[in-house]
PyMOL CGO cylinders between C-alpha atoms (Angstrom):
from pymol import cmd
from pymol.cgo import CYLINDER

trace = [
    CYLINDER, 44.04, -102.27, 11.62, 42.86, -99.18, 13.51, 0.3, 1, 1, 1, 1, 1, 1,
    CYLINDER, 42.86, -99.18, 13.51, 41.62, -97.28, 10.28, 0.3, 1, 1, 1, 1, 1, 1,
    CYLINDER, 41.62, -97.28, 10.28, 40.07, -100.36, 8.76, 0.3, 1, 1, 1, 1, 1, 1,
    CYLINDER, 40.07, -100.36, 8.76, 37.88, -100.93, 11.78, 0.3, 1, 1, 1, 1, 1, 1,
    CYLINDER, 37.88, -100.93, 11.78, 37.55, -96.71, 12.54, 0.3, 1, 1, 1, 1, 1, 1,
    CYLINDER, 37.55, -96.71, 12.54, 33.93, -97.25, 10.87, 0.3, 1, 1, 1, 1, 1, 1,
    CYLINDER, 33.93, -97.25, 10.87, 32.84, -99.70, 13.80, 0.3, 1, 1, 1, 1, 1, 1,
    CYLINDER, 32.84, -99.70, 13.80, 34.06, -97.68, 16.88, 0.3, 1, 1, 1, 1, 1, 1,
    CYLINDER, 34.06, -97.68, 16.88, 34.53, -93.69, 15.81, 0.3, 1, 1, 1, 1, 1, 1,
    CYLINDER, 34.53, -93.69, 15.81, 30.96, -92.82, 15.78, 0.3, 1, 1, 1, 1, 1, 1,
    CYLINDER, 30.96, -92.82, 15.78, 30.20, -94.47, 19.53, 0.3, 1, 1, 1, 1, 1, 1,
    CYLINDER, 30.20, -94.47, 19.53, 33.46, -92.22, 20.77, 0.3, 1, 1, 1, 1, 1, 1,
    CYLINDER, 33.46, -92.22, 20.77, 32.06, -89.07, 19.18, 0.3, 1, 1, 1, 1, 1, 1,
    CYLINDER, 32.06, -89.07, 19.18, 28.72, -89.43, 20.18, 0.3, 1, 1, 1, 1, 1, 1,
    CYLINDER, 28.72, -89.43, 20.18, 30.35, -90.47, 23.63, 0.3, 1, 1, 1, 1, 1, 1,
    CYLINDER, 30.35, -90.47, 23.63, 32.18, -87.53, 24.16, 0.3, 1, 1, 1, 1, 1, 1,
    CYLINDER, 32.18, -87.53, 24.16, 29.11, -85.47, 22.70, 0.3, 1, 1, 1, 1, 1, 1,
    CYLINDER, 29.11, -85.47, 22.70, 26.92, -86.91, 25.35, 0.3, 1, 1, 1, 1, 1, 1,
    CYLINDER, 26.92, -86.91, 25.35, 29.47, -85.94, 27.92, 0.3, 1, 1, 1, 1, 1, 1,
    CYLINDER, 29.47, -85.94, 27.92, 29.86, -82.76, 27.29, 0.3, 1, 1, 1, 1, 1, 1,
    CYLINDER, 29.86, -82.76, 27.29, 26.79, -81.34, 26.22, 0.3, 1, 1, 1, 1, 1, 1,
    CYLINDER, 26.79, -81.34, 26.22, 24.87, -82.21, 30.08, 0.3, 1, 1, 1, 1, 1, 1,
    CYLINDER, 24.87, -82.21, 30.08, 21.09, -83.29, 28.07, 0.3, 1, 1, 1, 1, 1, 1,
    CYLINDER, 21.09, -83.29, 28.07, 21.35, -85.77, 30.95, 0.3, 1, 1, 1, 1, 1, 1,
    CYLINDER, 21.35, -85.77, 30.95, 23.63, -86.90, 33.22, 0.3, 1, 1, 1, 1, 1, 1,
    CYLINDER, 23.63, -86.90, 33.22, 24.43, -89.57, 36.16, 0.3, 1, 1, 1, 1, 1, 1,
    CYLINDER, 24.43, -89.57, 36.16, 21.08, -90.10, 38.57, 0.3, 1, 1, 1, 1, 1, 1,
    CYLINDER, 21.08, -90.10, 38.57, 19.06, -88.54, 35.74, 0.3, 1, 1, 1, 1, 1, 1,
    CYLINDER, 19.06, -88.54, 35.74, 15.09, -90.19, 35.11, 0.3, 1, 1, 1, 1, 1, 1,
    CYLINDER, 15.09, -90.19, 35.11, 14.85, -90.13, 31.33, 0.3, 1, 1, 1, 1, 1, 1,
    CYLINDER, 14.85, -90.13, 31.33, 12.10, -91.52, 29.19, 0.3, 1, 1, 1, 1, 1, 1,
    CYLINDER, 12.10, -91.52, 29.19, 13.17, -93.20, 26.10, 0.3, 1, 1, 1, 1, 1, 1,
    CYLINDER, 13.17, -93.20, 26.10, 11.82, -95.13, 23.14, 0.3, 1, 1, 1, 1, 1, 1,
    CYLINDER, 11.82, -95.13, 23.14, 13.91, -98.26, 22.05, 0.3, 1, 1, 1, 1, 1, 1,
    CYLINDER, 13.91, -98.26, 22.05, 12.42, -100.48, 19.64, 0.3, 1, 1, 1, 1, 1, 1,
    CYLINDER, 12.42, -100.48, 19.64, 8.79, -98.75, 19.78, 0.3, 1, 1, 1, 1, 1, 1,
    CYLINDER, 8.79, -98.75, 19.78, 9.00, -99.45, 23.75, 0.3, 1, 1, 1, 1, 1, 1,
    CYLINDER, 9.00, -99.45, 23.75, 9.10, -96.37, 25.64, 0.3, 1, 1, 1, 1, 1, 1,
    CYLINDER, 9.10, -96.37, 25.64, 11.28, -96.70, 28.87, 0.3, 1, 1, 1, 1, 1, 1,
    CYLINDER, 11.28, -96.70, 28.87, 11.61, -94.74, 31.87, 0.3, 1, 1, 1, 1, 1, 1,
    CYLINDER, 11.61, -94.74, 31.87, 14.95, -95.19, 33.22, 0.3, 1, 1, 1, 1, 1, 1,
    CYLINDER, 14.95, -95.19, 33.22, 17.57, -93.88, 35.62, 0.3, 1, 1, 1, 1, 1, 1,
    CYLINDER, 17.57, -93.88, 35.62, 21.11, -93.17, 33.95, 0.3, 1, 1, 1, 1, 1, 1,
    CYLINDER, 21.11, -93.17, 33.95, 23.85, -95.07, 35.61, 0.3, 1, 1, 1, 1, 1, 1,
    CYLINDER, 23.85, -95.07, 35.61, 26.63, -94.49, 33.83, 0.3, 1, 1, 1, 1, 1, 1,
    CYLINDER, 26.63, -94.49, 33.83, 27.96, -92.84, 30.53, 0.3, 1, 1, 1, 1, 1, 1,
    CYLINDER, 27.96, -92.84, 30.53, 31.31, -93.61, 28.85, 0.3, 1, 1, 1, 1, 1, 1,
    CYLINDER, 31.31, -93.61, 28.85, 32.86, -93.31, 25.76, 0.3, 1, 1, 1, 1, 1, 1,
    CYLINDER, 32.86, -93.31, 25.76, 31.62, -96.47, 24.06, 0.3, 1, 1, 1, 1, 1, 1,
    CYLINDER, 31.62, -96.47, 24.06, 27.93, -96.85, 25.80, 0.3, 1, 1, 1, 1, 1, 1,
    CYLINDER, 27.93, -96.85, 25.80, 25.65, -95.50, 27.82, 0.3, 1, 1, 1, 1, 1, 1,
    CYLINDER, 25.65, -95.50, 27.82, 24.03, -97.95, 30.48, 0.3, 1, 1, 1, 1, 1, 1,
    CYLINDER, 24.03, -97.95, 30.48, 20.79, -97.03, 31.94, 0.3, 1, 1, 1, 1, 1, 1,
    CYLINDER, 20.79, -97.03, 31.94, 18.74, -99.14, 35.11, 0.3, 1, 1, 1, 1, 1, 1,
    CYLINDER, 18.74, -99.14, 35.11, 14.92, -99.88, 33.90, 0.3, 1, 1, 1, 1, 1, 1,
    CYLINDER, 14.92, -99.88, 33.90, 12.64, -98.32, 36.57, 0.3, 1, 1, 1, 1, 1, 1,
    CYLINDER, 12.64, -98.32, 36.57, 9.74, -100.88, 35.77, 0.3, 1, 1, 1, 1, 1, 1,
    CYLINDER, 9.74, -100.88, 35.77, 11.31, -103.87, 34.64, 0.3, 1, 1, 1, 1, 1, 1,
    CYLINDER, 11.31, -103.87, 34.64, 13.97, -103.31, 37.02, 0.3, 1, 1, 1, 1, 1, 1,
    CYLINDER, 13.97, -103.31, 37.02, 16.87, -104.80, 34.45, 0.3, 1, 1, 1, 1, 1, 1,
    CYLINDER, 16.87, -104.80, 34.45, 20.19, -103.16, 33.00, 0.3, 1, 1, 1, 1, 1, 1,
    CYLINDER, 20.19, -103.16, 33.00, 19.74, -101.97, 29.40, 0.3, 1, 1, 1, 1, 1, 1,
    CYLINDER, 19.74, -101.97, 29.40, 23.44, -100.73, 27.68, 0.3, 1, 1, 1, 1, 1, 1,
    CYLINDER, 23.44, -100.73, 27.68, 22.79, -98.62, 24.77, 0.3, 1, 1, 1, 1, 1, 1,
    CYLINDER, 22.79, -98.62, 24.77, 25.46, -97.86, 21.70, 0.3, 1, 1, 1, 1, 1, 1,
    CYLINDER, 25.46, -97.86, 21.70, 25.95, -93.65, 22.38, 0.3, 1, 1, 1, 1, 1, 1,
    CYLINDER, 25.95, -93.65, 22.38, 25.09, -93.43, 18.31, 0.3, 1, 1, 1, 1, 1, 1,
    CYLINDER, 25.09, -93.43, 18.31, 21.93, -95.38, 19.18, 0.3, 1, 1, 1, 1, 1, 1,
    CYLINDER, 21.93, -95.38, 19.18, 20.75, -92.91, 21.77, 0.3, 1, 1, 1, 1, 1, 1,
    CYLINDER, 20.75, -92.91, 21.77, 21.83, -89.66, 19.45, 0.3, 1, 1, 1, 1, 1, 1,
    CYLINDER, 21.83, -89.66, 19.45, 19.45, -91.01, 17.41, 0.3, 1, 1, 1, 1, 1, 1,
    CYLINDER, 19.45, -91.01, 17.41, 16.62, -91.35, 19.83, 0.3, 1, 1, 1, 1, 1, 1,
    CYLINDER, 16.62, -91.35, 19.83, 14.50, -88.62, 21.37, 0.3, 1, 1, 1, 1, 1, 1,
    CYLINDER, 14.50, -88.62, 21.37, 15.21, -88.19, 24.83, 0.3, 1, 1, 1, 1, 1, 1,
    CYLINDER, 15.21, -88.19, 24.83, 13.10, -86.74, 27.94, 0.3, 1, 1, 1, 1, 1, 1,
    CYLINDER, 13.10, -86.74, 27.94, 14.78, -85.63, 30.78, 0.3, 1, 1, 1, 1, 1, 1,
    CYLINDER, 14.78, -85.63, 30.78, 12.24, -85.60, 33.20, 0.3, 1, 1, 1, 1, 1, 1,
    CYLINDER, 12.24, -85.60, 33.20, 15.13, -84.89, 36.45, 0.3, 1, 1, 1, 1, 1, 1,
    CYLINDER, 15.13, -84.89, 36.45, 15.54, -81.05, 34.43, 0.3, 1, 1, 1, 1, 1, 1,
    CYLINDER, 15.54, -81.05, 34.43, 12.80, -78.89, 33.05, 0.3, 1, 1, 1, 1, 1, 1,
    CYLINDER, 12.80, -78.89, 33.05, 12.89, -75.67, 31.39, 0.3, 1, 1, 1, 1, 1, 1,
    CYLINDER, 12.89, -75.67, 31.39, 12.55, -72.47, 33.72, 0.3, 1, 1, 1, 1, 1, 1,
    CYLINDER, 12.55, -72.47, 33.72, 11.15, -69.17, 32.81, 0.3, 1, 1, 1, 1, 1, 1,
    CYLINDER, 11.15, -69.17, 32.81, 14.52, -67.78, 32.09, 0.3, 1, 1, 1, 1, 1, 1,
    CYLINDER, 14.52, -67.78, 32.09, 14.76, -70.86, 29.29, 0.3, 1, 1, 1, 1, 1, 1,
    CYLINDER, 14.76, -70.86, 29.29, 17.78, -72.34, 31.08, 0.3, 1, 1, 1, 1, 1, 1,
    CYLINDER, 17.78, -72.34, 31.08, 17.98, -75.79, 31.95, 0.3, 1, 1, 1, 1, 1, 1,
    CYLINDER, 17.98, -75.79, 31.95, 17.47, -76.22, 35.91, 0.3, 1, 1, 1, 1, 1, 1,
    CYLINDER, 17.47, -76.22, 35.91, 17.36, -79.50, 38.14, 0.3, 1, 1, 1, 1, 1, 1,
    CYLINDER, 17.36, -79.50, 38.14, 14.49, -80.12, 40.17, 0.3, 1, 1, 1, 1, 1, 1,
    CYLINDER, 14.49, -80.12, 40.17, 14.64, -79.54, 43.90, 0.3, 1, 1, 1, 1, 1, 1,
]
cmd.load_cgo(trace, "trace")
């Protein structure tokens, strides 16, 4: 059963535990994101294995996004910027 549905679920856990790991954004975060030709600015509440959920600053709603879904979107993390050194820094 497990390898017949592996198609459905392995990509959301490895792009899960990409997102995770990798710090492009994290908890408390303000991204801006385009779903569905819609660009979104958003707060990220939480990020697990599966899904990502993400609070709507303007329409003030829950969205919950596959994590292959938002691999596959561009992504602006406007919490961090890029310093002179070229690291990633948070904003005071």
């Amino acid at each position: 059963m497990i390898a017949l549905t592996q198609a459905a679920w392995a990509p959301d856990i490895i792009s899960g535990l990409i997102i995770l790991n990798s710090n492009v954004f994290e908890q408390d975060d303000i991204i801006e994101i385009s779903i569905e030709g819609r660009t979104i600015v958003a707060t990220v509440f939480r990020t697990k294995v599966f899904h990502t959920e993400i609070l709507d600053l303007v329409n003030n709603h829950r969205i919950m996004m596959r994590n292959v879904k938002i691999r596959d979107t561009v992504i602006h993390n406007l919490t961090k910027f890029a310093s002179a050194k070229g690291l990633r820094e948070i904003m005071p």
